[in-house]
C-alpha positions in Angstrom: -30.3 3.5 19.8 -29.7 0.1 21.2 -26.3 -1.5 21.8 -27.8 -4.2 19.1 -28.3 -1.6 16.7 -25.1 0.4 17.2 -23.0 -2.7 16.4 -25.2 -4.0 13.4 -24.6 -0.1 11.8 -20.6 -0.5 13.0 -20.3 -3.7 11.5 -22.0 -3.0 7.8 -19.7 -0.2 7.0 -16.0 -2.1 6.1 -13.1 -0.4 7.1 -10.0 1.4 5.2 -6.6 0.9 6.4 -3.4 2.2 5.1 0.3 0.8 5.7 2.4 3.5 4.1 6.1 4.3 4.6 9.2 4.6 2.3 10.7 1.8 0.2 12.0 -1.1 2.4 9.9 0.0 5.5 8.2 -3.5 6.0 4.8 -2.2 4.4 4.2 -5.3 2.6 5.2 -7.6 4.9 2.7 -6.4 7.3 -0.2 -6.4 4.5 0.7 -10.2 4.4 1.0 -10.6 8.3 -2.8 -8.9 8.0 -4.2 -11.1 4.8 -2.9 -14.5 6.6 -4.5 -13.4 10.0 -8.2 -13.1 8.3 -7.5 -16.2 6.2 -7.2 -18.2 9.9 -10.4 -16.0 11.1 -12.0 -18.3 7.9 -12.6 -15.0 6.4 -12.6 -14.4 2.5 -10.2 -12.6 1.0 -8.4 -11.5 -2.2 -5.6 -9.8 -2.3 -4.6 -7.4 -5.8 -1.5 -5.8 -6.9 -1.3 -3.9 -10.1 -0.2 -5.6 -12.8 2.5 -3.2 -13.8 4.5 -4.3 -10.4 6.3 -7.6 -11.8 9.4 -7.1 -9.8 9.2 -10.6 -8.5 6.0 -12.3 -9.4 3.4 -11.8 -11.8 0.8 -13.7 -9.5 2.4 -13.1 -5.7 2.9 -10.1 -3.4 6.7 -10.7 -2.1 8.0 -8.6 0.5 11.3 -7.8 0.7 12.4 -10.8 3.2 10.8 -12.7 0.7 7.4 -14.3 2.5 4.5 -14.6 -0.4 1.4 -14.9 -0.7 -1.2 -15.2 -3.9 -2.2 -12.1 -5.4 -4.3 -11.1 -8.1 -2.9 -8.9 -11.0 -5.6 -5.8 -11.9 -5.2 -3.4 -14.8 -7.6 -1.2 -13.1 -10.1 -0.5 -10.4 -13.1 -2.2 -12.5 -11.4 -5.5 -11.9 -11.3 -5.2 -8.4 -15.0 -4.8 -8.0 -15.4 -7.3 -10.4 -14.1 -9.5 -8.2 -15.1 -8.5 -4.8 -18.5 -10.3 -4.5 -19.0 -12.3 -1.3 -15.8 -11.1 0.0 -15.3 -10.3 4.1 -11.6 -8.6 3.1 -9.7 -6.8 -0.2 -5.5 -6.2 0.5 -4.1 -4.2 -2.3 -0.1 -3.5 -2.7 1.7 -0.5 -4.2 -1.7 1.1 -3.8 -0.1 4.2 -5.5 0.1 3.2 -8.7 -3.6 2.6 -9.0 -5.4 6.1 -10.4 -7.3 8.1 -8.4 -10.7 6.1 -9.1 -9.0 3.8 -6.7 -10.4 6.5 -3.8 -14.0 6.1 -5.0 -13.7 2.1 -5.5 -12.4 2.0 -1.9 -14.9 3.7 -0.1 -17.7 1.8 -2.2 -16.6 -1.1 -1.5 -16.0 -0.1 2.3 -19.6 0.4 2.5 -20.3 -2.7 1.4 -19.1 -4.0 4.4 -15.1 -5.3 3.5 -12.4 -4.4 5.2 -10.2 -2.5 2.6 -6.3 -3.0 3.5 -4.1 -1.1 1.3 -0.3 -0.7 1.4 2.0 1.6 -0.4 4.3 4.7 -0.8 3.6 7.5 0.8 5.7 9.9 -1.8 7.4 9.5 -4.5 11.6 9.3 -5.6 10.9 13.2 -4.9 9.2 13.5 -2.0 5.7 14.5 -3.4 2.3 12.8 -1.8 2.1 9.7 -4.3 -1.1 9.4 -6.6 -4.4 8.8 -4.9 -2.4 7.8 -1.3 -2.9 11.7 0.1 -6.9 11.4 -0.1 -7.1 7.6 1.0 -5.1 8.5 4.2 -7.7 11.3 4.6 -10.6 8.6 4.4 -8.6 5.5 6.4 -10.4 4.5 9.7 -6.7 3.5 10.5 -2.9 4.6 9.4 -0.1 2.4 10.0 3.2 4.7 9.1 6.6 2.4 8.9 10.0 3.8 8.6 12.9 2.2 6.9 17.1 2.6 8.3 18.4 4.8 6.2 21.2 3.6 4.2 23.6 6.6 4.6 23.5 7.1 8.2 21.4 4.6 9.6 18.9 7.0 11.1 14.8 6.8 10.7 14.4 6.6 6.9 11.1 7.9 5.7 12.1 9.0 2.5 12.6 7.1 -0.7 15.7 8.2 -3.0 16.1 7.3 -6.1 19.7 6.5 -7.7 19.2 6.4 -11.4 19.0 9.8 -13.5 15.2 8.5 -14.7 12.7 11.6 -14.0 9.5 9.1 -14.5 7.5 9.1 -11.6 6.8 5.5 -12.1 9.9 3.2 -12.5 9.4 0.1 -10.8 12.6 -1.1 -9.0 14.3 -2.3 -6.2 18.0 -1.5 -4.6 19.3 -1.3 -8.0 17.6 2.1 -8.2 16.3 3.3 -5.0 17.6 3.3 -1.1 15.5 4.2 1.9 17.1 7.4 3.6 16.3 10.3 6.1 15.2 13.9 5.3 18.5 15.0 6.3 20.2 12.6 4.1 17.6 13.3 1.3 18.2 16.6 1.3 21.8 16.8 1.4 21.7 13.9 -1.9 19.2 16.3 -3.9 20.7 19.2 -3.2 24.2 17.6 -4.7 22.1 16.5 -7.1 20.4 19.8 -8.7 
């Protein structure tokens, strides 16, 4: 196989990247940092957020520090592909509340040839693997893994806790119901806690 050949076939499949991490790690702050460089690379891009995470915007991604940028709202993984005609690059925040079709869509449209960048929790206020995000990191050509400071000791935080007494596994939120804290820390708080 020529070198020719071997780069054609490398560049028609798209890759899958994950930035994953605890609440307030930086996760979508570097999905923005990664949608703005392919905008100046003139590549096309949409970027999608479920619609259920209105925290700040119904039509922006905001990251914590609050830097923006567009997004489109989805119900569902239809609407992505929908929508991803012609397109060089697809960002998608709080990937984990997408269901697990999300998987499938991902690696369909990778082959298509876009670059799939997807950010999101790793696990949940419990510490389980969160919705589809166990199986994408098993596909991802590349895994980006952020850790918060936890806000009990100030050590490596790569746990999201959750203060309210809700047992949902979905409740969208910010530091009026979680904090970013360590295992240590985590532990200790659901063991005083159950």
């Amino acid at each position: 196989m020529s070198l020719g050949s071997q780069i054609k076939k490398e560049n028609f499949y798209g890759k899958i990247e994950i930035i994953c991490g605890s609440m307030f790690s930086g996760k979508t702050e570097i999905l923005i940092k990664k949608v703005t460089n392919a905008k100046q690379q003139n590549l096309k891009v949409k970027v999608f957020k479920p619609k259920l995470d209105n925290r700040y915007s119904s039509n922006k991604i905001i990251s914590h520090d609050k830097n923006e940028i567009n997004a489109i709202a989805v119900n569902n993984t239809n609407e992505i592909v929908k929508l991803s005609k012609g397109l060089d690059v697809i960002a998608i925040d709080e990937i984990q509340f997408f269901k697990k079709d999300i998987i499938k869509t991902c690696t369909l449209l990778s082959m298509k040839g876009i670059r799939i960048i997807l950010a999101g929790l790793d696990m949940d206020y419990l510490g389980r693997p969160f919705g589809a995000m166990p199986e994408l990191m098993s596909i991802a050509d590349y895994i980006i893994k952020l850790h918060g400071i936890c806000e009990i000791c100030s050590g490596t935080a790569n746990h999201t806790f959750r203060i309210t007494k809700n047992k949902l596994t979905i409740d969208i939120g910010e530091k009026d119901k979680y904090q970013a804290v360590c295992r240590v820390c985590f532990n200790k708080k659901n063991f005083q806690n159950g």
